[in-house]
N, C-alpha and C positions, 0 to 999 in steps of 0.2 A: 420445497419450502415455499412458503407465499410471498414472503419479497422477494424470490427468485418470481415468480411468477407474475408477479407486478411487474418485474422491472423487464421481462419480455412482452407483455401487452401494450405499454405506454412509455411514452418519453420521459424518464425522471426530469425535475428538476423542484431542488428542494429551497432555491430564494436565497443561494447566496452565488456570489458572483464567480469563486474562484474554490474548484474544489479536487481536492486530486487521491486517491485509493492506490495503495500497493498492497495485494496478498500471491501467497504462493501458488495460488488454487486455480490453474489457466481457464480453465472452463469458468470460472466466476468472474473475472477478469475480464473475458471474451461476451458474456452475459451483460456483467456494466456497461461495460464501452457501448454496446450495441443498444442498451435500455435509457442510455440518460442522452442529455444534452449535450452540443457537440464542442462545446467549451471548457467540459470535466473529462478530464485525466487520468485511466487506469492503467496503472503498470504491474508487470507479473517479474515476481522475484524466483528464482531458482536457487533455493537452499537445498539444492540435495534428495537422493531418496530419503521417503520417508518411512518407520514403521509403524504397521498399519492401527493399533491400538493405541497407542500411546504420539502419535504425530513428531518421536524423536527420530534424528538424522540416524538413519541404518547403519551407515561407517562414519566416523567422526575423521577419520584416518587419509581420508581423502582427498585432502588438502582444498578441499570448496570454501570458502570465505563469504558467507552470505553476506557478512555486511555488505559488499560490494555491490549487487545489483541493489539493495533499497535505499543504501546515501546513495548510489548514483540518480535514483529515481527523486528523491527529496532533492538532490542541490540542482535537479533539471530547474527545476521552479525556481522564476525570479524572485517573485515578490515573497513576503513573508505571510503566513494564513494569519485569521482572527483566531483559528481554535487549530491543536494537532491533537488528534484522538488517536492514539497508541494504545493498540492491544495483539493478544496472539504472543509468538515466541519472538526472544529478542526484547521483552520492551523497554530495560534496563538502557540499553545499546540503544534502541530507536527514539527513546525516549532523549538522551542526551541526545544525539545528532538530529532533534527538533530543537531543541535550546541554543544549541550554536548557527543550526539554519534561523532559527530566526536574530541571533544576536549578531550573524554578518548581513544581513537585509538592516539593520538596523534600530531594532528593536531593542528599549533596553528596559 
């Protein structure tokens, strides 16, 4: 992909002060961290195997609770963002648990 390939040739940094990324996808993960600024924040969530077509959890049965590592990764962060861009699976879920991280920062 070409912003994979961006983002290993040069130091991201896209002009804003405070910016933080969770996806499932370690290797993209390991990619950001390594390609941006060393003041932005990637965290790699573990929701489970996946299957391979369709990107749904293989066993459901498993008792894996993904929400847990992405609020964990959102309530790391003190401060509240200017923007939360929620996409991918979950964004019902992620989407609420950006409205109350920002509504306990203060944000009303």
């Amino acid at each position: 992909m070409r912003t994979r390939r961006i983002i290993r040739t040069r130091r991201i940094y896209v002009g804003v002060p405070q910016l933080a990324g969770v996806d499932s996808d370690a290797n993209w993960v390991a990619e950001a961290r390594d390609g941006s600024v060393d003041h932005y924040r990637f965290a790699f969530t573990n929701v489970g195997a996946l299957g391979p077509l369709d990107g749904q959890p293989k066993n459901e049965s498993l008792g894996k609770i993904p929400y847990d590592d992405q609020s964990g990764s959102l309530n790391n962060e003190m401060r509240a963002f200017d923007l939360y861009l929620v996409d991918g699976r979950y964004r019902v879920v992620t989407t609420c648990a950006s409205f109350l991280h920002a509504m306990s920062r203060g944000v009303t």
